[in-house]
mmCIF file of the N, C-alpha and C atoms, coordinates in Angstrom:
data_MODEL
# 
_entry.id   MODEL 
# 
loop_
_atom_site.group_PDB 
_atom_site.id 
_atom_site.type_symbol 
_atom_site.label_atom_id 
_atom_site.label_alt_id 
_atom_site.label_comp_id 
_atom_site.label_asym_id 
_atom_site.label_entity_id 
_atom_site.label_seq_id 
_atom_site.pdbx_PDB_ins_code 
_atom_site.Cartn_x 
_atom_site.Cartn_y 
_atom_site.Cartn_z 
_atom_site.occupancy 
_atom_site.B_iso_or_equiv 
_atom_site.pdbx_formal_charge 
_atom_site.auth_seq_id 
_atom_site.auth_comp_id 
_atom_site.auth_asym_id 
_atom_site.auth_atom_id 
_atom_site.pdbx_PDB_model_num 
ATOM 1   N N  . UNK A 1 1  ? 5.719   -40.807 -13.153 1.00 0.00 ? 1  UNK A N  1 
ATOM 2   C CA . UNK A 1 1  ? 4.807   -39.740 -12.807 1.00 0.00 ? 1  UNK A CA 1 
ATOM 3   C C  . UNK A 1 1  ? 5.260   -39.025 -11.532 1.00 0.00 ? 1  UNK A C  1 
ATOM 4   N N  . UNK A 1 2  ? 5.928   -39.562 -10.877 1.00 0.00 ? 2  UNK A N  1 
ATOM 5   C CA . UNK A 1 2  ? 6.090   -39.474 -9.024  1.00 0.00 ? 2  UNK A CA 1 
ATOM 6   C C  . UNK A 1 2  ? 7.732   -38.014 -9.582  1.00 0.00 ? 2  UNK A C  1 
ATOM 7   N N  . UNK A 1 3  ? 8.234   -38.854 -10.776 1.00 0.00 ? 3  UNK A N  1 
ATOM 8   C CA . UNK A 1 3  ? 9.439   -37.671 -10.708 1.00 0.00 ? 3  UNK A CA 1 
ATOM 9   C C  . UNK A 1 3  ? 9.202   -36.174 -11.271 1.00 0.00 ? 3  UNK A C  1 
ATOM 10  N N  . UNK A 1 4  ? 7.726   -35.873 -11.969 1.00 0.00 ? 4  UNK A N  1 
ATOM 11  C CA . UNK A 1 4  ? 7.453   -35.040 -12.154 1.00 0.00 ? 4  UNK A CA 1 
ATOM 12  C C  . UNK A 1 4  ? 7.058   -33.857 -11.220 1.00 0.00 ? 4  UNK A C  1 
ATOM 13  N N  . UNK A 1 5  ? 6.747   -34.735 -9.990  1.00 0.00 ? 5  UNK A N  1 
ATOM 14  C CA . UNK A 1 5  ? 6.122   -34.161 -9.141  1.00 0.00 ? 5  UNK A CA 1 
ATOM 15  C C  . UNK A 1 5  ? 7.399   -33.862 -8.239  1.00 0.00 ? 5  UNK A C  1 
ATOM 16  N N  . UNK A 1 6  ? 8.296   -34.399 -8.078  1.00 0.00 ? 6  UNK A N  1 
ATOM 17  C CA . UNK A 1 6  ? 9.518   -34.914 -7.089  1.00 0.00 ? 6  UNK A CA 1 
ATOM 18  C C  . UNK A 1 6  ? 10.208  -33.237 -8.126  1.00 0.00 ? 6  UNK A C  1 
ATOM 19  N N  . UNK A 1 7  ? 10.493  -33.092 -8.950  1.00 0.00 ? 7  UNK A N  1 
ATOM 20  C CA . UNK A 1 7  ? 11.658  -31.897 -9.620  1.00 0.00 ? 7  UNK A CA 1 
ATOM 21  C C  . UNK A 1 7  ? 11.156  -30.500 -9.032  1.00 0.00 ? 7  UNK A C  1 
ATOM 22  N N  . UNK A 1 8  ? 9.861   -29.926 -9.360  1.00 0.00 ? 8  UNK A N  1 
ATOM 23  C CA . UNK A 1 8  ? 9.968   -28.974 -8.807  1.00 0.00 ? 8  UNK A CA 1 
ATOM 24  C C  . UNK A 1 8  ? 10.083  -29.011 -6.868  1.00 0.00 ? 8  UNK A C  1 
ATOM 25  N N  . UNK A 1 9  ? 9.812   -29.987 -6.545  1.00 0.00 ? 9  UNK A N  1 
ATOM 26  C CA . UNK A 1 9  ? 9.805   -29.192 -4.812  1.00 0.00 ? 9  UNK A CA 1 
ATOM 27  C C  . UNK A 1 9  ? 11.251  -29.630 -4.697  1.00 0.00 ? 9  UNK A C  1 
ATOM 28  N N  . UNK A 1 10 ? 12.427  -30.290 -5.186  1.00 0.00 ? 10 UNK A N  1 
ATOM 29  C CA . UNK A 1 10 ? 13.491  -30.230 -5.108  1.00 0.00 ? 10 UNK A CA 1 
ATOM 30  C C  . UNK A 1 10 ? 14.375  -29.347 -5.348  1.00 0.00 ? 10 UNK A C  1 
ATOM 31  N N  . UNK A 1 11 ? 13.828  -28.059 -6.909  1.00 0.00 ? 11 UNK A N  1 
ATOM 32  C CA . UNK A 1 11 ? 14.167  -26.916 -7.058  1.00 0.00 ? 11 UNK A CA 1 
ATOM 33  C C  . UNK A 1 11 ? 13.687  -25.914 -6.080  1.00 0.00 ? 11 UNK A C  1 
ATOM 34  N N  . UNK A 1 12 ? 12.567  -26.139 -5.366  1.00 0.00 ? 12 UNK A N  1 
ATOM 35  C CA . UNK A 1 12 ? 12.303  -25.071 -4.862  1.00 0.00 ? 12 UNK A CA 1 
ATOM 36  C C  . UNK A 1 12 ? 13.024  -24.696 -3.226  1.00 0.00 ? 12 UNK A C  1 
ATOM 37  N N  . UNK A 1 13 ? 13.926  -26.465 -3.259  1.00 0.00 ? 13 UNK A N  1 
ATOM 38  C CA . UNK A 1 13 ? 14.801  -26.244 -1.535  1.00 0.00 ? 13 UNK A CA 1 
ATOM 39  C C  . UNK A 1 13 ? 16.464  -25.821 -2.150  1.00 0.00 ? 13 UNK A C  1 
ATOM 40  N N  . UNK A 1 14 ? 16.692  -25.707 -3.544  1.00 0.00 ? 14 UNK A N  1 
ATOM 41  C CA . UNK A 1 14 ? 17.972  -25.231 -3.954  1.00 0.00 ? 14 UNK A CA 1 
ATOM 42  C C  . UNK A 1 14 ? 17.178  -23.943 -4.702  1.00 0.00 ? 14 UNK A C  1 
ATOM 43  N N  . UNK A 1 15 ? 16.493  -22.985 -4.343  1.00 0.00 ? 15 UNK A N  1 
ATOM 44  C CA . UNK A 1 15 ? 16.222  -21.458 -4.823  1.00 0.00 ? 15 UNK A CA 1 
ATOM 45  C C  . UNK A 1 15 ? 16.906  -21.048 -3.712  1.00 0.00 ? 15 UNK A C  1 
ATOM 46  N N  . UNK A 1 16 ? 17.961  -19.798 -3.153  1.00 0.00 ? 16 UNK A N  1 
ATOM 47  C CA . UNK A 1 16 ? 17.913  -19.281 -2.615  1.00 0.00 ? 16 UNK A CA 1 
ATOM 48  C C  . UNK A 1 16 ? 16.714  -18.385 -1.573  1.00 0.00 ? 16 UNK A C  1 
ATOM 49  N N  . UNK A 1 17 ? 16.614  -18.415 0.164   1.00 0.00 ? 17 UNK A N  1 
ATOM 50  C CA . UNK A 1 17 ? 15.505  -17.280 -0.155  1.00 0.00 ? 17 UNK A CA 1 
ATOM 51  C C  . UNK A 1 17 ? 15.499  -16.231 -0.139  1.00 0.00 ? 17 UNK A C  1 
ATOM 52  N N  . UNK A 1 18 ? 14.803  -14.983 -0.890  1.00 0.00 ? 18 UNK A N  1 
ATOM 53  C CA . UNK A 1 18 ? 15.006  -13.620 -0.632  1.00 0.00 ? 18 UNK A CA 1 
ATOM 54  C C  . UNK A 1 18 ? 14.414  -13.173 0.781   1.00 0.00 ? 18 UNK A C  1 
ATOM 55  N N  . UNK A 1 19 ? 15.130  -12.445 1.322   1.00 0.00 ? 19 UNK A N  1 
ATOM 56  C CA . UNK A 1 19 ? 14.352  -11.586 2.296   1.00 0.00 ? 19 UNK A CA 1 
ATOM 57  C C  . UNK A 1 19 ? 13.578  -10.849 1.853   1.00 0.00 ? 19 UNK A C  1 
ATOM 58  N N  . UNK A 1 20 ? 12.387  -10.452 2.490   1.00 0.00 ? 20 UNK A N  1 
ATOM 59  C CA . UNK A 1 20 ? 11.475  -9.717  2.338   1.00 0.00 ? 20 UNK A CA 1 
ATOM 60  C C  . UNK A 1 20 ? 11.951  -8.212  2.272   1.00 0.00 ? 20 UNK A C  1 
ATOM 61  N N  . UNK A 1 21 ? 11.480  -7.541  1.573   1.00 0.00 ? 21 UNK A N  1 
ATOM 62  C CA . UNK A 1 21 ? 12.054  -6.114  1.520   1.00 0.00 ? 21 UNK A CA 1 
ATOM 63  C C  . UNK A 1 21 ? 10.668  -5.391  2.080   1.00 0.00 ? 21 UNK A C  1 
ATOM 64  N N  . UNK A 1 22 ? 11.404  -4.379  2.843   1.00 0.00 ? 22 UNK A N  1 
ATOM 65  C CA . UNK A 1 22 ? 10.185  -3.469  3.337   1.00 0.00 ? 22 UNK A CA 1 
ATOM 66  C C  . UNK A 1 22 ? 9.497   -2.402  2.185   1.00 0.00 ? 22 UNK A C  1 
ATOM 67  N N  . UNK A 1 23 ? 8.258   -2.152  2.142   1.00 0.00 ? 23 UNK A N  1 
ATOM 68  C CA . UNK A 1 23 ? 7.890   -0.994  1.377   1.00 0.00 ? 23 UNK A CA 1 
ATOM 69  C C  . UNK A 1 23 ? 7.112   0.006   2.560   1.00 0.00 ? 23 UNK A C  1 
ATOM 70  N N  . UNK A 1 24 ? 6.850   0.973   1.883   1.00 0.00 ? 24 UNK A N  1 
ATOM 71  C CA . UNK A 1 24 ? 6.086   2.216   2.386   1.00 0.00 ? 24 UNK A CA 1 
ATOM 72  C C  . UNK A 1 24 ? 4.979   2.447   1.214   1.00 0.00 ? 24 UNK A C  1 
ATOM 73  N N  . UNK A 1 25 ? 3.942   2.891   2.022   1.00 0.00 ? 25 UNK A N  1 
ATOM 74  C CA . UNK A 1 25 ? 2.548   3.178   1.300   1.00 0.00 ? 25 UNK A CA 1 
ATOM 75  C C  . UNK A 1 25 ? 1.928   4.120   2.140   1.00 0.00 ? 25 UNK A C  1 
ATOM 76  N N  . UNK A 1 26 ? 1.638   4.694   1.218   1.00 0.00 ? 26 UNK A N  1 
ATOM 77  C CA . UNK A 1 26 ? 0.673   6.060   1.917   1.00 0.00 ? 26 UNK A CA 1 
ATOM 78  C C  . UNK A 1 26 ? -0.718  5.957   1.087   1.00 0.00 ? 26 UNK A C  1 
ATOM 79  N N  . UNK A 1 27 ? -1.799  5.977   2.295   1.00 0.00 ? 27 UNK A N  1 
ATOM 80  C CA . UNK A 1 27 ? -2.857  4.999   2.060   1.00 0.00 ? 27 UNK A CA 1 
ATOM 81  C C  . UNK A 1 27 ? -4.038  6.742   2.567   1.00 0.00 ? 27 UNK A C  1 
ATOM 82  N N  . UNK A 1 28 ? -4.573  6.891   0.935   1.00 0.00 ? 28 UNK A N  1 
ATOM 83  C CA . UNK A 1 28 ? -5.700  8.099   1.710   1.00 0.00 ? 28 UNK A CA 1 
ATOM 84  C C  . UNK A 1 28 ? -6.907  7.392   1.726   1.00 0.00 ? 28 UNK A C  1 
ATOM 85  N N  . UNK A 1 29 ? -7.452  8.525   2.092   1.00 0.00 ? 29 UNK A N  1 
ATOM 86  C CA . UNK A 1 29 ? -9.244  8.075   3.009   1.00 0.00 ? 29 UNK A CA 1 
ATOM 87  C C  . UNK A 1 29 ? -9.747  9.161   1.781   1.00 0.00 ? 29 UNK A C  1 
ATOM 88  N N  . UNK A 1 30 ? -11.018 9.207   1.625   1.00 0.00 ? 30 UNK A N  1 
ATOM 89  C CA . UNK A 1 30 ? -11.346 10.254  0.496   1.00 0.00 ? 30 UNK A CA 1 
ATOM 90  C C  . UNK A 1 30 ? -12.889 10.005  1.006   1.00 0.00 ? 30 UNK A C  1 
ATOM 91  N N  . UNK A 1 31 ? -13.692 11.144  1.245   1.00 0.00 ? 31 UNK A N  1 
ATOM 92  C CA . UNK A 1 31 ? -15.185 11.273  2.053   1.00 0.00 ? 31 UNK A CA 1 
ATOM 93  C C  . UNK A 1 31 ? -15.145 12.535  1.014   1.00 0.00 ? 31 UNK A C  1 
ATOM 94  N N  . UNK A 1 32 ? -16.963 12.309  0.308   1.00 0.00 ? 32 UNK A N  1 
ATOM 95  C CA . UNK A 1 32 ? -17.507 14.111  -0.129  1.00 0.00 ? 32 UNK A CA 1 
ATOM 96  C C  . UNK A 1 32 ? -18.227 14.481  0.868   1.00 0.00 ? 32 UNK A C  1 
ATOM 97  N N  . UNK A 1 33 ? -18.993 14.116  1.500   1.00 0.00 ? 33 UNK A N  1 
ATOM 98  C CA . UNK A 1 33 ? -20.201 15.208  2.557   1.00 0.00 ? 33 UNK A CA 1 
ATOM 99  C C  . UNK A 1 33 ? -19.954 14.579  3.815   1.00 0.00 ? 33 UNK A C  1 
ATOM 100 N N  . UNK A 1 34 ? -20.360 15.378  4.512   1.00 0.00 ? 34 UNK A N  1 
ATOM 101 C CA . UNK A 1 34 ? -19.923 15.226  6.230   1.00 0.00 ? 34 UNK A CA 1 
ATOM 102 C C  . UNK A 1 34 ? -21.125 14.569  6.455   1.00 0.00 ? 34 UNK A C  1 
ATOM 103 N N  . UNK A 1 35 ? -22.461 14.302  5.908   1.00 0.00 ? 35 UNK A N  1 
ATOM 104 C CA . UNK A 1 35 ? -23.180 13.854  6.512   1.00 0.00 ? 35 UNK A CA 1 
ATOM 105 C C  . UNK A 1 35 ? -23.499 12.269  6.638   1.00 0.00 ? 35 UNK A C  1 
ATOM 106 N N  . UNK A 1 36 ? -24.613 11.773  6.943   1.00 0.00 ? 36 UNK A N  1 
ATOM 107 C CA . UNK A 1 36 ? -24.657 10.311  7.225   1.00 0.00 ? 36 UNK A CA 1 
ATOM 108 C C  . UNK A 1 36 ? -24.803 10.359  5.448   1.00 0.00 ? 36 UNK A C  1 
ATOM 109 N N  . UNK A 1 37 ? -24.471 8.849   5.136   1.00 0.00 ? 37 UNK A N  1 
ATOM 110 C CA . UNK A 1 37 ? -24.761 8.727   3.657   1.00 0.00 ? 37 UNK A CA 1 
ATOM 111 C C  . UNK A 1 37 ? -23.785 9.137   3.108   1.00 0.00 ? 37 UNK A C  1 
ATOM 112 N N  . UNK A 1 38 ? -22.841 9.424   3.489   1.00 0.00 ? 38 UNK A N  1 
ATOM 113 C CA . UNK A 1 38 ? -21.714 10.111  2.398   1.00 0.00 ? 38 UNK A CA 1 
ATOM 114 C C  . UNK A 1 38 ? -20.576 9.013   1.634   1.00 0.00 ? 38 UNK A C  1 
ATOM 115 N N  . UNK A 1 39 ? -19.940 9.405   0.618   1.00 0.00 ? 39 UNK A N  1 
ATOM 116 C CA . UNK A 1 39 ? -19.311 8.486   0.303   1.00 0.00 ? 39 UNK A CA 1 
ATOM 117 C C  . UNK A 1 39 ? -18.396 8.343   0.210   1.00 0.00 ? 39 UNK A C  1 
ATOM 118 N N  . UNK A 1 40 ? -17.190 6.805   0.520   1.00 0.00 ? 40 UNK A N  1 
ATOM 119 C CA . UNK A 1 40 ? -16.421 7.093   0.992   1.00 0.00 ? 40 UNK A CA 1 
ATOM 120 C C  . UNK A 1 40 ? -15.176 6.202   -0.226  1.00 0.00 ? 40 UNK A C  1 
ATOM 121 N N  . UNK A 1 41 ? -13.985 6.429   0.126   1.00 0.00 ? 41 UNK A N  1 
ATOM 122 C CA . UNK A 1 41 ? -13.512 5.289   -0.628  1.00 0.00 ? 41 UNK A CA 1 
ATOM 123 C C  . UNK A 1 41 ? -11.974 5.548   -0.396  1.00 0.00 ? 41 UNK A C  1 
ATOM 124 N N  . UNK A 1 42 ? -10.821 4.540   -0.635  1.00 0.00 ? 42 UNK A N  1 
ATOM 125 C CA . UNK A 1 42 ? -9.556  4.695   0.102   1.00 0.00 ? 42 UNK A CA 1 
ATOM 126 C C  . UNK A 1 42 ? -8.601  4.445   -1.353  1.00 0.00 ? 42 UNK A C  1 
ATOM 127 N N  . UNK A 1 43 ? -7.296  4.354   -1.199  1.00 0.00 ? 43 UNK A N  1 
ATOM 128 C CA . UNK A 1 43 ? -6.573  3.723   -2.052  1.00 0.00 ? 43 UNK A CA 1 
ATOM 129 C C  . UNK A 1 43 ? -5.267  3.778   -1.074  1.00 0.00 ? 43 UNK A C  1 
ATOM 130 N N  . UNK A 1 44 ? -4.365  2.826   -1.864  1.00 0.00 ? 44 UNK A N  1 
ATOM 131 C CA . UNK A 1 44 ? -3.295  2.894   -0.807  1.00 0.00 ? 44 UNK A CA 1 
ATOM 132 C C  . UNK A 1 44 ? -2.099  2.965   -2.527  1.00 0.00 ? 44 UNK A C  1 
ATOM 133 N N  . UNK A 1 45 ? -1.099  3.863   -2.390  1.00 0.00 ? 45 UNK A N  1 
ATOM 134 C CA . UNK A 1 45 ? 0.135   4.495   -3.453  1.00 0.00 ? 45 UNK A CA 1 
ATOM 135 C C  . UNK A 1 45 ? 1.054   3.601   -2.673  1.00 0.00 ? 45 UNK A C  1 
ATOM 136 N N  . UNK A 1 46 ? 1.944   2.986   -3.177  1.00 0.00 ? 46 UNK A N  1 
ATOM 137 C CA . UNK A 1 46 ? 3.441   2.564   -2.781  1.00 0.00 ? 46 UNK A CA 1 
ATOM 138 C C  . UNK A 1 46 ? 4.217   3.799   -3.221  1.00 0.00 ? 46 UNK A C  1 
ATOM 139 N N  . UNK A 1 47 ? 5.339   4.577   -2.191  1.00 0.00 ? 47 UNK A N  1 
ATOM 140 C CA . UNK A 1 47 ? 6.087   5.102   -2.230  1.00 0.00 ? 47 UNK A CA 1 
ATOM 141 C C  . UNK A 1 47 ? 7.830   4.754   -1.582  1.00 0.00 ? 47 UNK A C  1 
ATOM 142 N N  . UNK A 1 48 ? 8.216   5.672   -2.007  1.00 0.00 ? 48 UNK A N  1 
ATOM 143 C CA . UNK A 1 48 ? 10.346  5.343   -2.202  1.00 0.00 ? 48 UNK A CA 1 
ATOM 144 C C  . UNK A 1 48 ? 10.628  5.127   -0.538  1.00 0.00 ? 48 UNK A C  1 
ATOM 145 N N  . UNK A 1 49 ? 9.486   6.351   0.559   1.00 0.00 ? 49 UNK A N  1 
ATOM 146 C CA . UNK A 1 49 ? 10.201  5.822   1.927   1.00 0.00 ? 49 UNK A CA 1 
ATOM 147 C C  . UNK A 1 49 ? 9.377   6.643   2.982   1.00 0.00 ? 49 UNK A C  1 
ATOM 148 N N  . UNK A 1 50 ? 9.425   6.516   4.267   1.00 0.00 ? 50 UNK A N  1 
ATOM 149 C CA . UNK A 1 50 ? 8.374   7.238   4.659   1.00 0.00 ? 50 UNK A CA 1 
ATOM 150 C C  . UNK A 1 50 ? 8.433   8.452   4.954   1.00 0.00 ? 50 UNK A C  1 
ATOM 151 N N  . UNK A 1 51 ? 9.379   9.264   4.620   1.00 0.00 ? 51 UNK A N  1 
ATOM 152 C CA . UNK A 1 51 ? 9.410   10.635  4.408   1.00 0.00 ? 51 UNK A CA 1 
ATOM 153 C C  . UNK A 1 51 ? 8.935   10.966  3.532   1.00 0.00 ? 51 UNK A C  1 
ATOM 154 N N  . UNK A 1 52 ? 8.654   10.407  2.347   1.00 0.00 ? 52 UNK A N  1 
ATOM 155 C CA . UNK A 1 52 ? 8.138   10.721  0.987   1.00 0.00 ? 52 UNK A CA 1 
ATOM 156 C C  . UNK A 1 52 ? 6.944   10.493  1.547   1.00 0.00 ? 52 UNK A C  1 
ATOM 157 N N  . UNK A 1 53 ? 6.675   9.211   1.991   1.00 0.00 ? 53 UNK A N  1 
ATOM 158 C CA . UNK A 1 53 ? 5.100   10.062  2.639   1.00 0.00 ? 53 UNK A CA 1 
ATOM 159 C C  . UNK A 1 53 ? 4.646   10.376  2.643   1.00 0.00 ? 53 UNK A C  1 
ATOM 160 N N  . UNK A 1 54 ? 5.380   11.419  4.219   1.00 0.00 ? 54 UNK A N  1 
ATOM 161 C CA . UNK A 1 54 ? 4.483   12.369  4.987   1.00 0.00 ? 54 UNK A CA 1 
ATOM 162 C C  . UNK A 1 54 ? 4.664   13.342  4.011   1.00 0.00 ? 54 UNK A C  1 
ATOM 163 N N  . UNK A 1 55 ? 5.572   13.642  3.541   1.00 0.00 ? 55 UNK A N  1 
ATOM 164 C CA . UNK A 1 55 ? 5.370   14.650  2.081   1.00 0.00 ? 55 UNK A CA 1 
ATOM 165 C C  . UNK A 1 55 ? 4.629   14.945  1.133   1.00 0.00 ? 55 UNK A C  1 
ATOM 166 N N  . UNK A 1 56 ? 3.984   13.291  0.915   1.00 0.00 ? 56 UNK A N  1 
ATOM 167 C CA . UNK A 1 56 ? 2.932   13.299  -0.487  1.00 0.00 ? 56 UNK A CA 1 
ATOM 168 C C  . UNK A 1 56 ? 1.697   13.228  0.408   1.00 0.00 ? 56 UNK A C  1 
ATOM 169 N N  . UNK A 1 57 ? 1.403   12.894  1.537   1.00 0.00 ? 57 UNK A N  1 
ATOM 170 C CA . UNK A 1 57 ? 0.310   13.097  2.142   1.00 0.00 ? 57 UNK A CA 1 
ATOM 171 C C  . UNK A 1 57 ? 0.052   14.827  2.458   1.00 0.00 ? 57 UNK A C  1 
ATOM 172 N N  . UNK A 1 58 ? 1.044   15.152  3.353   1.00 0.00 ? 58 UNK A N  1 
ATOM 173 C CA . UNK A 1 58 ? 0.574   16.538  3.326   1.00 0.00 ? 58 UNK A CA 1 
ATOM 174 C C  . UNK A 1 58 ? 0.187   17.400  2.188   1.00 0.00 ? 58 UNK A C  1 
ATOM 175 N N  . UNK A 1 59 ? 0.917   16.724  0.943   1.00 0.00 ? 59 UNK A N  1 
ATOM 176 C CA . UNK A 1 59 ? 0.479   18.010  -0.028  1.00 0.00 ? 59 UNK A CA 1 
ATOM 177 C C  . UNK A 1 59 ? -0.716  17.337  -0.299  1.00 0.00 ? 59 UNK A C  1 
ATOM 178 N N  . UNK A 1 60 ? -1.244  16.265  -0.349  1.00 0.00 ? 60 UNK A N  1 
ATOM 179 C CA . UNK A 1 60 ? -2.816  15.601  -0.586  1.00 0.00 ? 60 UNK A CA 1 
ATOM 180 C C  . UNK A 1 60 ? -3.604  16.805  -0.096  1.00 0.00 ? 60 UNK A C  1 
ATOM 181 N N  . UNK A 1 61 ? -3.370  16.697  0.839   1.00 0.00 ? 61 UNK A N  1 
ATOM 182 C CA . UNK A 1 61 ? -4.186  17.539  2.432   1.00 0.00 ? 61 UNK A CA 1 
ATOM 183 C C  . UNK A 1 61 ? -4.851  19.123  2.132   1.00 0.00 ? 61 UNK A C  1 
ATOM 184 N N  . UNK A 1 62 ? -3.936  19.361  1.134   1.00 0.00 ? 62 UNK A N  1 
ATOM 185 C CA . UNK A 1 62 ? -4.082  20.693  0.776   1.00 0.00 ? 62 UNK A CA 1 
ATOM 186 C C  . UNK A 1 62 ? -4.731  21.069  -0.809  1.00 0.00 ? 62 UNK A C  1 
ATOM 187 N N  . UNK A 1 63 ? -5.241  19.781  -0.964  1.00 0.00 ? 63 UNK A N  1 
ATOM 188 C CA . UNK A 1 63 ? -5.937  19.765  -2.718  1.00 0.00 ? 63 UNK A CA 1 
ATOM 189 C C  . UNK A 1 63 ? -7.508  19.586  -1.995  1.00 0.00 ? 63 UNK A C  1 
ATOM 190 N N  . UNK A 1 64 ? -8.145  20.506  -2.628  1.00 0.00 ? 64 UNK A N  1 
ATOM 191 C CA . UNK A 1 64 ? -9.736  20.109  -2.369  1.00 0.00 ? 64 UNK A CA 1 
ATOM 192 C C  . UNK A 1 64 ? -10.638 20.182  -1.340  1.00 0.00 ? 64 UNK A C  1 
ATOM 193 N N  . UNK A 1 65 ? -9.997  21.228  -0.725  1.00 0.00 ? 65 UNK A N  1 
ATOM 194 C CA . UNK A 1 65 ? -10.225 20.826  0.848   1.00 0.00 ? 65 UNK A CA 1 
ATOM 195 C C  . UNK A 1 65 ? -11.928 21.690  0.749   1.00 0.00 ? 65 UNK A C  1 
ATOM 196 N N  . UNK A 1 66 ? -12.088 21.676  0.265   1.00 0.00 ? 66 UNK A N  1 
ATOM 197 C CA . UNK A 1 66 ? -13.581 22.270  0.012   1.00 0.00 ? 66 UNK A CA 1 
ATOM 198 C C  . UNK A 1 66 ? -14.699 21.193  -0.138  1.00 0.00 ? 66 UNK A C  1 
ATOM 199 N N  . UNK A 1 67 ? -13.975 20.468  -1.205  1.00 0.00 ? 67 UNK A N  1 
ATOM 200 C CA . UNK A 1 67 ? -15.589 19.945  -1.591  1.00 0.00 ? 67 UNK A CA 1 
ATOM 201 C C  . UNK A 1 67 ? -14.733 17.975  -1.273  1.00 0.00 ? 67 UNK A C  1 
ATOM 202 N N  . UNK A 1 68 ? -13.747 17.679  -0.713  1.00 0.00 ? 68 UNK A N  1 
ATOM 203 C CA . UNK A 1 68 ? -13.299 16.335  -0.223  1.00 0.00 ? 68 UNK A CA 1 
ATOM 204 C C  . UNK A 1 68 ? -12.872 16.701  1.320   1.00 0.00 ? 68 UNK A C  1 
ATOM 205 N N  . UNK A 1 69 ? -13.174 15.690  2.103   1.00 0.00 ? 69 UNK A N  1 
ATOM 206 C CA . UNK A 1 69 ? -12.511 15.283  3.344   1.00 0.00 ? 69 UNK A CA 1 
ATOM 207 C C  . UNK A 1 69 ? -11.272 14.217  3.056   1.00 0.00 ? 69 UNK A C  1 
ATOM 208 N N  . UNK A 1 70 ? -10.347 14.240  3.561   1.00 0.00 ? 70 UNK A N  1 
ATOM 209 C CA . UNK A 1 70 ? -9.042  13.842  3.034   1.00 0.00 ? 70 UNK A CA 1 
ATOM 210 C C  . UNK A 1 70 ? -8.105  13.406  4.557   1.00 0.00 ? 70 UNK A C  1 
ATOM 211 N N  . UNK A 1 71 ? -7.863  12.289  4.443   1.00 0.00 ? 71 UNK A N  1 
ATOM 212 C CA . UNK A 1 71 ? -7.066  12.077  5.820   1.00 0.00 ? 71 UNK A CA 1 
ATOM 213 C C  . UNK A 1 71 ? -6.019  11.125  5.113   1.00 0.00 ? 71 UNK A C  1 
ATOM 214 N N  . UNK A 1 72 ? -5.081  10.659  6.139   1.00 0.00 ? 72 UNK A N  1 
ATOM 215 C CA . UNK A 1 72 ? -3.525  10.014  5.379   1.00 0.00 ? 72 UNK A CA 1 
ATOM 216 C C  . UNK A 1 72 ? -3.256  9.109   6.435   1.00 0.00 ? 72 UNK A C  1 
ATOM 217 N N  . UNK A 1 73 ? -2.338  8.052   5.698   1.00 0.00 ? 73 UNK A N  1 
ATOM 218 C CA . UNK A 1 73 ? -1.868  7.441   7.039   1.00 0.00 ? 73 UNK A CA 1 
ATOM 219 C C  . UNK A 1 73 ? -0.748  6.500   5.850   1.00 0.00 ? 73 UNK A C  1 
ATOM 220 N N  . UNK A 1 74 ? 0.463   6.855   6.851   1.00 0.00 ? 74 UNK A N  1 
ATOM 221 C CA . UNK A 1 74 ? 1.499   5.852   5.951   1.00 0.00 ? 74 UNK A CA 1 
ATOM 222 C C  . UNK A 1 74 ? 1.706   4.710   6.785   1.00 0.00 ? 74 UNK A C  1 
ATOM 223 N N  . UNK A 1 75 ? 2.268   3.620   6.143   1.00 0.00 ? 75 UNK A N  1 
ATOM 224 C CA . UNK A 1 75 ? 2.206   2.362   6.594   1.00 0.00 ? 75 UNK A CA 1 
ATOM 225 C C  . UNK A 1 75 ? 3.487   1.658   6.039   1.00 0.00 ? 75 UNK A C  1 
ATOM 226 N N  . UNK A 1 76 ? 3.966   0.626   6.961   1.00 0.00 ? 76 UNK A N  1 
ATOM 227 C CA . UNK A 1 76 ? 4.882   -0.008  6.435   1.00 0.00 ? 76 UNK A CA 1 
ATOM 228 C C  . UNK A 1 76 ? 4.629   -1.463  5.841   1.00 0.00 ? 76 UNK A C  1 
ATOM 229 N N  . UNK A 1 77 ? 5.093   -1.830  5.089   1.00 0.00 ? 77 UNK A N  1 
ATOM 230 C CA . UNK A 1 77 ? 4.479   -3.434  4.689   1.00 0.00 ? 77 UNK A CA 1 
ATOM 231 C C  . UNK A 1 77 ? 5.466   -4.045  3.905   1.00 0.00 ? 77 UNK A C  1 
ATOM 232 N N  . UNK A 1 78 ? 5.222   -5.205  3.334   1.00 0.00 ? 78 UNK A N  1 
ATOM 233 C CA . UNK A 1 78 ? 5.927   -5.933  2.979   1.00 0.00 ? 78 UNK A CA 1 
ATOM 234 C C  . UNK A 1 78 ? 6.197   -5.988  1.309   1.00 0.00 ? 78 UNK A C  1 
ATOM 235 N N  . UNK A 1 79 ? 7.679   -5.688  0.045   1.00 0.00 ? 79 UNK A N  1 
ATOM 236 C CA . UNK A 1 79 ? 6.527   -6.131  -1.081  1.00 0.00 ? 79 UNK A CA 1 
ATOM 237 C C  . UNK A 1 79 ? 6.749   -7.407  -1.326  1.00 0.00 ? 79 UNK A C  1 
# 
């Protein structure tokens, strides 16, 4: 029973490890009314790098600007 348990954590010190690879995410904010009570809600997109980004954020910025409040923020993280 003991060698069942013994194989995998022995495979898991002969896996190579990967380094972590960096990602980029551009993470919007999304608000309808300016007032108290309004509603709010976020999502965060994985994108190719952070120029793509500020790219896909700014053009966000410029959809809706009437009837959404819209803010951006890119981020770096891990995948």
């Amino acid at each position: 029973m003991r060698k069942i348990f013994l194989l995998p954590f022995i495979f898991s010190l002969t896996v190579p490890i990967q380094a972590n690879e960096a990602a980029f995410y551009l993470v919007l904010g999304f608000s309808r009314n300016k007032v108290q009570g309004a509603t709010h809600s976020s999502v965060a997109i994985p994108v190719a790098s952070m120029d793509q980004c500020e790219a896909q954020g700014a053009l966000a910025m410029t959809k809706n600007t009437n009837e959404v409040n819209l803010r951006y923020w890119c981020i770096e993280g891990i995948k």
